[in-house]
N, C-alpha and C positions, 0 to 999 in steps of 0.2 A: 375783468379781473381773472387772473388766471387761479384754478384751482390747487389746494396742491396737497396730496394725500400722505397718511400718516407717516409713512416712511421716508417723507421728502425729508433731506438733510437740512432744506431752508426753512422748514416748518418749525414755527416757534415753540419754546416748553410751556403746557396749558398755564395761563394767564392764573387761576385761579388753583389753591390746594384742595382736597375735599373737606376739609375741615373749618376753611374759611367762613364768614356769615356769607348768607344770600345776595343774590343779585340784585334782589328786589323784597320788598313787604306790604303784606296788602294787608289793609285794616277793614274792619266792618264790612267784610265782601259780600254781605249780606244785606247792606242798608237800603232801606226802602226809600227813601229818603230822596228828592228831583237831582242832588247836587253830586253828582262824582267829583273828585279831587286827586289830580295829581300832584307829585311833589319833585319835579326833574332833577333840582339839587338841592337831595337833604341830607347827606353825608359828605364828609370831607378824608373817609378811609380810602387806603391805598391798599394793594393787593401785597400781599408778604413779599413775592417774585421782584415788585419794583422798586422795595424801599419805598425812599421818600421822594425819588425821583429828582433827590440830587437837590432839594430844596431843604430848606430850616425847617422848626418846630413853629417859627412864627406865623410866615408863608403857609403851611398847610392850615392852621387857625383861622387865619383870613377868609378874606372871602373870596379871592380867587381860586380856593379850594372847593367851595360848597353855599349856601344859600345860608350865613346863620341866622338859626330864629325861625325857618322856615317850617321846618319841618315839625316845632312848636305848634304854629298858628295852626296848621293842618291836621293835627294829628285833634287840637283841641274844636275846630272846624268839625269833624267825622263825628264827633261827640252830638254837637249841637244841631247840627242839621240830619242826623243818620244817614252820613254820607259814605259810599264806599270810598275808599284813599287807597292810591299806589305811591308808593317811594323807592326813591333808587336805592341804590346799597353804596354804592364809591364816588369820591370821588369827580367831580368835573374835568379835576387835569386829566384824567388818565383818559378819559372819554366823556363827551358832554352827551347824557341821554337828550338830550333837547336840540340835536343839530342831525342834518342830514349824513348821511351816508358821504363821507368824502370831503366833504366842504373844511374850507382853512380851520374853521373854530371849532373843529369837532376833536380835534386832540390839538391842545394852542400848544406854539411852541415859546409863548411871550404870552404873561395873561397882567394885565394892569401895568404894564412894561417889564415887568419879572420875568426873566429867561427862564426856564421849566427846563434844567437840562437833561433830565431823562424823556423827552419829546422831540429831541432832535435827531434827526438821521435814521430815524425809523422804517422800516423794508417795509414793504407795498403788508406783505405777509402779518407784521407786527400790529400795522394801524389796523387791517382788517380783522387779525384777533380783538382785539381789543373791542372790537367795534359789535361783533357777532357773539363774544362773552358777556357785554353789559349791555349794551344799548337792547339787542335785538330780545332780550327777554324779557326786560322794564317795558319795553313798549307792546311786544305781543300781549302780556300781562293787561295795559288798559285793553290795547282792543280787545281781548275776549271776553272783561268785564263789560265793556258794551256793546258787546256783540250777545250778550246774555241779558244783558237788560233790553234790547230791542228781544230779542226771541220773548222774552216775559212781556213785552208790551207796556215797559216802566218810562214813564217820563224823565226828559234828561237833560241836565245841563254843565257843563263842563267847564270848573274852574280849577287853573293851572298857579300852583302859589307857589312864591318867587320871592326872596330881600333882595337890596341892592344897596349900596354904600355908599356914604354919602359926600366920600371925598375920592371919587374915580379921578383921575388927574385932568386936570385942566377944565372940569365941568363943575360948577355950583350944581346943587341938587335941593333945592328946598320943599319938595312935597315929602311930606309925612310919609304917606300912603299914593300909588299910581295904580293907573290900570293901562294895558297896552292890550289892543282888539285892531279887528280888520274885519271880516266877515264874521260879526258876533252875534249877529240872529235879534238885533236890538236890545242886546241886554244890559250894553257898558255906557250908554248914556243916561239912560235914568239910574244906575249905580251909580256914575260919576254925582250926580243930582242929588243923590239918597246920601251917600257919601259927605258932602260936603255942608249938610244940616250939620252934624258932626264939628265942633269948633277943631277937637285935636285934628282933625284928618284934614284940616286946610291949610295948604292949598293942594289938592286933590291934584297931581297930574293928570293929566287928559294924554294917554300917547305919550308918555315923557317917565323917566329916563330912555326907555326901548319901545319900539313899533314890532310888531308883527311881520314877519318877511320868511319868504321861500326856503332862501339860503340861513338863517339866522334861526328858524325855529321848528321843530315837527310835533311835538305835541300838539298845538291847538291848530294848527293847519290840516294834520292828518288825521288827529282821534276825533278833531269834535267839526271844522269846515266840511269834511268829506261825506261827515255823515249826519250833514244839514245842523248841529249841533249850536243854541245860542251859547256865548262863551267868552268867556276874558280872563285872560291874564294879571293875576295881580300880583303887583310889587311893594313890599312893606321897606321903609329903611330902616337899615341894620340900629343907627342909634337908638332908634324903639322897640325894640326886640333883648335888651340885656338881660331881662330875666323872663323865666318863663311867668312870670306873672304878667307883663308886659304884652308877651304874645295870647296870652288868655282874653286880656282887653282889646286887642285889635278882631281876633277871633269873634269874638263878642260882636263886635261892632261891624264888622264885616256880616255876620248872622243877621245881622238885626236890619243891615241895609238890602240883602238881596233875597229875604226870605218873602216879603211880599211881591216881586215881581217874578217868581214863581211860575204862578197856576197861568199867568198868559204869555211865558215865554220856554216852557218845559215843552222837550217834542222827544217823542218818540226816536231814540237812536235809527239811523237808516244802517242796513248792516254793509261793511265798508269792503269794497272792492279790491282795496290797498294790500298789495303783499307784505309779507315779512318783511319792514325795511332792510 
């Protein structure tokens, strides 16, 4: 990627006002607590500079904008377990904090078959702002949250919370609640097990709506696989999230499934080698 200094005439006007909310919010950054939590999409806000990005009030509602309900369960999560939590501040369309550097879905230009017409025809310059405004400080943010708890010698485990919707096109979706892992340090199988004692939370996806993949995810590949981290991903659906009382009771229950597998599956964060995305 070519660099291109403040006077370049192609260089885009800063993505963000100073008067805008943050890029990111970190909750209980203090929590003693085994469980980190991030939140990749817990806001559906767009930055002043791009409108609405050429979409309705509906469309940004949705959930092609943002995770709703997510950032409920998370927020009521950091309560119950004293967990630290990071959340992003915007936005999915405008940049998905949960995608590599580059990759198709990291700014879609189609998201649920919805054209996103302010994502189209964007300069190499535009996608990498976007990308080094939000993405790279939401994620610096966890790493150096465990990159502080390995320096402290604090036991860890890394859950990344996520809704999904239950009528994506063409797909039935009937788990309540899902978890998607890959190198999870053993912790998404007895969850899935814990879980499904639970009548509401059946049928538990096992890996279903989404899997874990290279191109597809960087939070729990980068903050929690790199740095030996047990960890999973979980997906709540959006129809059980309508009110925040709703996301209290999955919180709840999500508490209550992974707080005894704990003490023999928390490890010490290894500190990660990984640059600045």
């Amino acid at each position: 990627m070519t660099l291109l200094s403040p006077a370049d005439p192609d260089m885009p006007a800063p993505l963000l006002a100073e008067d805008e909310p943050p890029v990111f919010e970190v909750v209980n950054a203090g929590g003693r607590g085994a469980v980190v939590l991030t939140c990749d999409h817990a806001s559906n806000r767009m930055p002043a500079r791009l409108g609405s990005l050429g979409l309705g009030a509906a469309d940004i509602a949705s959930h092609i904008a943002w995770d709703p309900g997510a950032a409920w369960v998370a927020r009521r999560l950091s309560v119950l377990l004293d967990a630290p939590l990071v959340l992003s501040g915007y936005s999915r369309l405008v940049v998905d904090c949960n995608r590599p550097r580059g990759v198709p879905g990291s700014i879609p230009k189609t998201s649920a078959g919805v054209p996103v017409p302010g994502n189209q025809d964007l300069t190499e310059a535009e996608r990498a702002q976007r990308f080094d405004t939000l993405v790279v400080p939401y994620q610096t943010a966890i790493g150096h949250l465990l990159d502080a708890r390995a320096a402290a010698r604090v036991s860890t485990v890394l859950l990344a919370i996520h809704s999904f919707t239950p009528d994506f096109p063409g797909q039935q979706r009937p788990w309540p609640i899902a978890l998607a892992y890959r190198h999870d340090g053993g912790l998404a199988r007895p969850l899935v097990d814990r879980l499904r004692q639970d009548p509401a939370a059946r049928p538990v996806g096992d890996n279903q709506p989404y899997f874990i993949g290279d191109d597809s995810d960087y939070t729990i590949p980068v903050q929690a696989e790199r740095r030996g981290l047990s960890n999973v991903l979980v997906e709540i659906r959006q129809d059980g999230l309508g009110r925040e009382a709703d996301a209290d009771r999955w919180a709840e229950c999500l508490a209550a499934a992974v707080s005894p597998l704990l003490p023999g599956l928390a490890r010490i964060p290894t500190p990660s080698e990984t640059p600045t995305p």
